[in-house]
TIDO-390103 format. One line per field, with one value per residue (C-alpha): residue in one letter; x negated, y, z. Coordinates in Angstrom, 3 decimals, m for minus. Example, Ala and Ser with C-alpha at 12.3 -4.5 7.8 and 13.67 -1.06 7.14 Angstrom:
resn	(A / S)
px	(m12.300 / m13.670)
py	(m4.500 / m1.060)
pz	(7.800 / 7.140)
END
This chain:
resn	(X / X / X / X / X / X / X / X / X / X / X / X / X / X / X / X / X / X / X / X / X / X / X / X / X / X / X / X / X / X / X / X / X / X / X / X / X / X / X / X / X / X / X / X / X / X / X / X / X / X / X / X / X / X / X / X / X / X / X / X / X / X / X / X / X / X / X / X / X / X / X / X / X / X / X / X / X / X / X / X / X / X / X / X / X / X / X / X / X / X / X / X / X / X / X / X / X / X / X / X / X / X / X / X / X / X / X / X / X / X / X / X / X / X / X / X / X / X / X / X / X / X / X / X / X / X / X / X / X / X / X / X / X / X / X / X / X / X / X / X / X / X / X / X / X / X / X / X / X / X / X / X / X / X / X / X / X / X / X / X / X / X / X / X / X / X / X / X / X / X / X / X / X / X / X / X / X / X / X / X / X / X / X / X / X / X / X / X / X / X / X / X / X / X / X / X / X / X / X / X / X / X / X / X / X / X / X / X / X / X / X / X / X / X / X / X / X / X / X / X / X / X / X / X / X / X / X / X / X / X / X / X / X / X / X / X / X / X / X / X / X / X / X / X / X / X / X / X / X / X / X / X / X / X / X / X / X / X / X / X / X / X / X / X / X / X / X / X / X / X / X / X / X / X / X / X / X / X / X / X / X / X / X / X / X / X / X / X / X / X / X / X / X / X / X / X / X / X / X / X / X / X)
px	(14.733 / 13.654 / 14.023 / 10.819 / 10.830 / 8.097 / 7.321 / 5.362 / 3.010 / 1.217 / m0.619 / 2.305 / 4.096 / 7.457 / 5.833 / 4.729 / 7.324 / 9.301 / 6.978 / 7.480 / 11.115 / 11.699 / 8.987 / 11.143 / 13.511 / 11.945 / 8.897 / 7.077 / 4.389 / 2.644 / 1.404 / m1.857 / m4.656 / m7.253 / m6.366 / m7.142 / m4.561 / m3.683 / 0.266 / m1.329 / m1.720 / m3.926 / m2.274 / m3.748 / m0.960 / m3.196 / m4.369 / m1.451 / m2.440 / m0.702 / m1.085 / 1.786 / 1.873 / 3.421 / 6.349 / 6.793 / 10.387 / 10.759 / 14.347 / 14.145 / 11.720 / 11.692 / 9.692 / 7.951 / 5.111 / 4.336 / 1.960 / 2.573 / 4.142 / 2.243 / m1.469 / m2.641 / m1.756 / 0.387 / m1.988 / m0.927 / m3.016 / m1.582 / 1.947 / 1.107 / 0.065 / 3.320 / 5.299 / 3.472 / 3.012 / 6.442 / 7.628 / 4.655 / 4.512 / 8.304 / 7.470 / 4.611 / 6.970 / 10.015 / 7.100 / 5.678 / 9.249 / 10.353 / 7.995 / 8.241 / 11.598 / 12.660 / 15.829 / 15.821 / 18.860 / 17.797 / 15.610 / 15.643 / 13.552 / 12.313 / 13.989 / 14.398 / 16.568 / 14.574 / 16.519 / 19.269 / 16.683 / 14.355 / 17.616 / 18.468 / 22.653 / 25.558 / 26.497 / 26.053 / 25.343 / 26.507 / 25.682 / 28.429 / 26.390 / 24.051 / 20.614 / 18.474 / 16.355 / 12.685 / 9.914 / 10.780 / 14.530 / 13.142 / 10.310 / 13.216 / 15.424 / 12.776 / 12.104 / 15.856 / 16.029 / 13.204 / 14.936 / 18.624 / 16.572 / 16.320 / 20.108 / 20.287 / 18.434 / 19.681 / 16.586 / 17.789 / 21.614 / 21.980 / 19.590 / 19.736 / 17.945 / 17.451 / 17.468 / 15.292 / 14.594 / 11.877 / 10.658 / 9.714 / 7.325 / 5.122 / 1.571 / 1.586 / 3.630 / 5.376 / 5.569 / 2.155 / 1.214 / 4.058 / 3.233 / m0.376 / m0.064 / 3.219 / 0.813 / m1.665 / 1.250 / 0.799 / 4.101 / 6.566 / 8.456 / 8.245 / 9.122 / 12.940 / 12.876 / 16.498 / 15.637 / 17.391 / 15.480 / 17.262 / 15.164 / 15.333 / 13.647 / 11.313 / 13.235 / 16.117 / 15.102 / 13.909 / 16.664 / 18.813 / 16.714 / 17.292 / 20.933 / 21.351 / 18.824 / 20.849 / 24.389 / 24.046 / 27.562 / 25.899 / 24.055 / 23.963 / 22.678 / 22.148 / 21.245 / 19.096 / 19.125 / 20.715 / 23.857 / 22.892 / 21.399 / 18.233 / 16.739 / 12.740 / 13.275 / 15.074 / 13.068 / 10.015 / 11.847 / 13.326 / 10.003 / 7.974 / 10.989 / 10.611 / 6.655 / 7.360 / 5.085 / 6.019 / 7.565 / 7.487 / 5.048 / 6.439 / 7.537 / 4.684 / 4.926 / 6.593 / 3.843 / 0.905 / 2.200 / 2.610 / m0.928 / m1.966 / m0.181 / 1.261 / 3.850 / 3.699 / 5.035 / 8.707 / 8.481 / 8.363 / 10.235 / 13.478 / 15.812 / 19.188 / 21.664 / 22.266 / 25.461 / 25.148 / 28.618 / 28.274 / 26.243 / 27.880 / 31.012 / 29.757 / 28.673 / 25.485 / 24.870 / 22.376 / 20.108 / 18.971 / 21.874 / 20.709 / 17.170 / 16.830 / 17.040 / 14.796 / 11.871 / 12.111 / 11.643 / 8.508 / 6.838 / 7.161 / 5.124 / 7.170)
py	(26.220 / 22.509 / 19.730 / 17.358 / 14.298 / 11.780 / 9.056 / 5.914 / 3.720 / 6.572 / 4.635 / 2.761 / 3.797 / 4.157 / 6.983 / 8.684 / 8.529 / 9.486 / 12.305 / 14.150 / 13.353 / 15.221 / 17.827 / 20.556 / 20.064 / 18.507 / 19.474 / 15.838 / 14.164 / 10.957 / 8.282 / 6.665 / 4.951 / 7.324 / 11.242 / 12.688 / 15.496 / 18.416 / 16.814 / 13.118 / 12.104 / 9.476 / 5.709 / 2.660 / 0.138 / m2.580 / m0.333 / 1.543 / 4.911 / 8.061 / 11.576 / 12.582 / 16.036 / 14.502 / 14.618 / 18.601 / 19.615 / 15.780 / 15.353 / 12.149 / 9.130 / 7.085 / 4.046 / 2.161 / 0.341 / m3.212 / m5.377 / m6.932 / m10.694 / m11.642 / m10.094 / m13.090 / m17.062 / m17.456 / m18.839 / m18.541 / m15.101 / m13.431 / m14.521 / m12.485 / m9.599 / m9.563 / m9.747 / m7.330 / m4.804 / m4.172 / m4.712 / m3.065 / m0.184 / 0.983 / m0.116 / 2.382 / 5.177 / 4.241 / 4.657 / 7.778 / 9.462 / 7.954 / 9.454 / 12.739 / 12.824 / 13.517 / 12.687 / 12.358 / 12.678 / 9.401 / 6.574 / 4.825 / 1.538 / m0.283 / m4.175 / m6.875 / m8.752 / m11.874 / m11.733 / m13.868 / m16.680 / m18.066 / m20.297 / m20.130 / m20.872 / m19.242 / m17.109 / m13.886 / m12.048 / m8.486 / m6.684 / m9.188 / m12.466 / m14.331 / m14.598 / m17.177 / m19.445 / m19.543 / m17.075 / m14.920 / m13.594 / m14.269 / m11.586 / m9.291 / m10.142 / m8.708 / m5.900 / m4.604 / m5.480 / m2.664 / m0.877 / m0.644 / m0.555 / 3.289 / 3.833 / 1.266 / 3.433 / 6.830 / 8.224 / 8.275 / 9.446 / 6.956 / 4.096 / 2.425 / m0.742 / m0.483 / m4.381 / m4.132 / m6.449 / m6.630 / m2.761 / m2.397 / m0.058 / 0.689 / 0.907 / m1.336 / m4.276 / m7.276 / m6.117 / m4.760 / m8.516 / m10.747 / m8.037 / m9.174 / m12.531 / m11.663 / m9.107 / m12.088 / m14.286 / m16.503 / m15.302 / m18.259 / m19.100 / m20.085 / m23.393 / m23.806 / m20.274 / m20.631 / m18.673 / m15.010 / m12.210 / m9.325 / m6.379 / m2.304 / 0.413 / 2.389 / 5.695 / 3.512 / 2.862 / 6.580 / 7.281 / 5.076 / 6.349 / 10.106 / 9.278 / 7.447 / 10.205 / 13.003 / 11.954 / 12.324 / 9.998 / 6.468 / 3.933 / 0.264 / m2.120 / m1.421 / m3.999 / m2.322 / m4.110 / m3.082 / m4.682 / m6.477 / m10.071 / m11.683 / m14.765 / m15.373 / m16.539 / m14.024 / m11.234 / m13.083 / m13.183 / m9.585 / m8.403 / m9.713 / m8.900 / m5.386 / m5.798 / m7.392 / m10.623 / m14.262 / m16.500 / m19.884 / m21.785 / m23.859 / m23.474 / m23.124 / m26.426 / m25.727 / m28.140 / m26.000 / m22.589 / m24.645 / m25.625 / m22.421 / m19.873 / m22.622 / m21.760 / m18.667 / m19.831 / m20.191 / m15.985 / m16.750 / m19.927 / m19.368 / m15.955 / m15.373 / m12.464 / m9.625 / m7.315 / m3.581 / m3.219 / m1.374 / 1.650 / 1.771 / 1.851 / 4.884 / 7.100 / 5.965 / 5.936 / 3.459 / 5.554 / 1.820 / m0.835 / m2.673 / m4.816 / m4.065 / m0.127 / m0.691 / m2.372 / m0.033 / 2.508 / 1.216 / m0.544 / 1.820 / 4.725 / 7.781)
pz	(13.307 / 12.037 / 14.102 / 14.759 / 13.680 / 14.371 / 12.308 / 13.128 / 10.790 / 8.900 / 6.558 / 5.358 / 1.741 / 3.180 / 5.592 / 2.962 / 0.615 / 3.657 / 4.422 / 1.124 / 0.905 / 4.067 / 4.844 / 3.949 / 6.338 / 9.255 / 11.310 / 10.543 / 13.185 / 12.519 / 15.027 / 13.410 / 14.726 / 12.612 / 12.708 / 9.520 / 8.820 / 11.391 / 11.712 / 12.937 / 16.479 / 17.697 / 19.827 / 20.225 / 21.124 / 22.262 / 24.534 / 25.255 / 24.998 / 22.799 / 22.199 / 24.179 / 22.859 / 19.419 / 21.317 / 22.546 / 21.134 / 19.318 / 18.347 / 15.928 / 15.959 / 12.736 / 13.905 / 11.160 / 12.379 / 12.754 / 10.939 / 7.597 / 7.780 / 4.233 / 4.757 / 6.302 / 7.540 / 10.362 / 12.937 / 16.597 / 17.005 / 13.856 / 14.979 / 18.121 / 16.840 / 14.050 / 17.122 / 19.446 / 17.112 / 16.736 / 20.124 / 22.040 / 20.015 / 20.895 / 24.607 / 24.456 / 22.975 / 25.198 / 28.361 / 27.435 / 26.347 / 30.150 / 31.527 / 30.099 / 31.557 / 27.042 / 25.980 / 22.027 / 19.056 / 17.332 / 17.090 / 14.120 / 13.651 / 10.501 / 11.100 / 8.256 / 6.652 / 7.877 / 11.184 / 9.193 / 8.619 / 6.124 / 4.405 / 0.656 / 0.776 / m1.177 / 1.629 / 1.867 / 4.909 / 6.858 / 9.997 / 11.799 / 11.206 / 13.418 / 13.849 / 12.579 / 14.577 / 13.218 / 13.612 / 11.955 / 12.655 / 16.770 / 15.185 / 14.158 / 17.109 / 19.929 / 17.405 / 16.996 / 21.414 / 22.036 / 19.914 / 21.485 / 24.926 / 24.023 / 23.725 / 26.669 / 28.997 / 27.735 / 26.159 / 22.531 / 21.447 / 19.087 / 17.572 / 14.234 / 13.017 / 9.113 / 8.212 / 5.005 / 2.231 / m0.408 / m0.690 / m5.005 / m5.487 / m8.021 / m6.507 / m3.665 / m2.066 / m3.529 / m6.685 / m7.628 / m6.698 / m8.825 / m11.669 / m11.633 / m13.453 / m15.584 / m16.947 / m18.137 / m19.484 / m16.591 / m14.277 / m13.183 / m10.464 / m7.018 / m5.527 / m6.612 / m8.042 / m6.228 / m3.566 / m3.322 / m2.619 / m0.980 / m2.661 / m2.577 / m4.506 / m2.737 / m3.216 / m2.064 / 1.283 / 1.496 / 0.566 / 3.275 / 5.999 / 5.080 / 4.698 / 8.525 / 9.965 / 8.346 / 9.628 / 13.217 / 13.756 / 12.067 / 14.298 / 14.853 / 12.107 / 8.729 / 5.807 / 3.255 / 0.036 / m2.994 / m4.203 / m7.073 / m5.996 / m7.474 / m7.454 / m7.409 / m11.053 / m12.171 / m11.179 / m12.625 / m15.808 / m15.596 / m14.735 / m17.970 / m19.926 / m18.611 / m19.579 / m23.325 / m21.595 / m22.276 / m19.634 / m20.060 / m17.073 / m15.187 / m11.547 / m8.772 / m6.919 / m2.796 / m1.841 / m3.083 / m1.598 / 1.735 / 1.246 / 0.622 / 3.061 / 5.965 / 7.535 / 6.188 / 2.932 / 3.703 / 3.111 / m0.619 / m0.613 / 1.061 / 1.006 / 1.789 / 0.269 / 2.741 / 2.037 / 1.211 / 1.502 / 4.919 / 3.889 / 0.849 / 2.365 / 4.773 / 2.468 / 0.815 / m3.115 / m4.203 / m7.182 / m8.491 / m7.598 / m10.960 / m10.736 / m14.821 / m14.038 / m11.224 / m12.773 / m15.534 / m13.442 / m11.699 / m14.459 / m17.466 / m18.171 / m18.992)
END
């Protein structure tokens, strides 16, 4: 008999990727705010309001939704919603599994790798370290709180907070937007072009959260970036190499992105290295630990 496994921010590409990665072996249920396949069921977290039935015979809850920190400028309302997203939509699913009286196996949440802090430093940084102090890592730090509140209060076996960095993928996301003017001989770097970027492949962090769901004794934190580090430079040049485009503009000024995004900018100015060594160490084999193999793999036809 499968297990069910319900999986949160439907339109996102991790859920999907996720969604054919493990649709043979689990019975999958999405939580969307439009219903347009028979497996979706219908919440509105503003409102607070679910489809309860998505959670008959539920045994895992892979929790993905919150809204994107780079869609828009940080003004005081979108910095609300960022953080309410995340934390009001587990409050709605902790409520409604409370009140069904359902116990589950796992509940694993999406977190980042911004709970360390927007800081560019030689250090590099595990599960054991601190958490920043800007809006960011207090973002992540409320997130990963509602979601330990669910081993906290006994309604979920185990939890697991999957601190990601920069997903790569090849249709949507970071990438698809840097390849855009490397692809007009225009790419350069940002600000210093210093700053590290903690990035995984997209069947990478599938591939993490099949991994953690899969070995029922894992929980806690998890970093999810692979091992090799990058700067913003480097994967600018890496990624017209990888193209055959020149590279040779000069650096995109910090004081125009500031101008541009706000406060929003320090996303694309400052990064930090996060360790893999911990799921490495427990079992997990990175398919693209290399950035070279990894752009290849996105950017080049077969």
């Amino acid at each position: 008999m499968k297990e069910v496994l319900v999986i949160t921010g439907a339109s996102g590409s991790v859920a999907k990727a996720l969604h054919e990665r493990l649709k043979n072996d689990f019975i999958i249920r999405f939580l969307t705010r439009e219903k347009k396949h028979e497996n979706e069921y219908l919440w509105d977290v503003k409102k607070q309001t679910i489809e309860d039935r998505v959670f008959e015979n539920v045994s895992h809850i892979i929790h993905l939704a919150g809204a994107n920190i780079s869609d828009e400028k940080w003004t005081a309302e979108r910095k609300k919603e960022i953080m309410s997203s995340r934390i009001d939509s587990a409050k709605l699913i902790f409520n409604t599994l409370q009140r069904r009286n359902k116990k589950i196996k796992s509940f694993i949440s999406a977190s980042a790798a911004g709970i360390y802090g927007a800081k560019t430093s030689e250090r590099i940084y595990s599960e054991k370290d601190g958490k920043g102090n800007d809006f960011l890592s207090d973002v992540v730090k409320q997130w990963e709180k509602s979601a330990d509140h669910f081993a906290e209060q006994g309604i979920a076996q185990r939890v697991i907070k999957v601190r990601t960095g920069i997903i790569l993928s090849s249709n949507e996301g970071a990438l698809s937007k840097m390849v855009v003017p490397v692809k007009y001989g225009v790419g350069s770097p940002i600000g210093s072009g210093k700053q590290y970027i903690p990035w995984i492949h997209m069947d990478d962090i599938c591939g993490i959260y099949e991994f953690l769901l899969k070995n029922k004794t894992l929980q806690g934190a998890y970093n999810a970036a692979a091992p090799q580090p990058t700067t913003n430079k480097i994967l600018m040049q890496s990624t017209a190499k990888v193209l055959g485009k020149p590279f040779f503009m000069p650096n995109v000024p910090s004081f125009v992105m500031k101008l541009v995004f706000g406060e929003m900018a320090i996303v694309l100015l400052e990064g930090s290295r996060i360790s893999s060594d911990k799921i490495i160490s427990d079992g997990y084999y990175f398919k693209f630990p290399e950035l070279k193999g990894a752009l290849e793999d996105l950017l080049l036809d077969d």
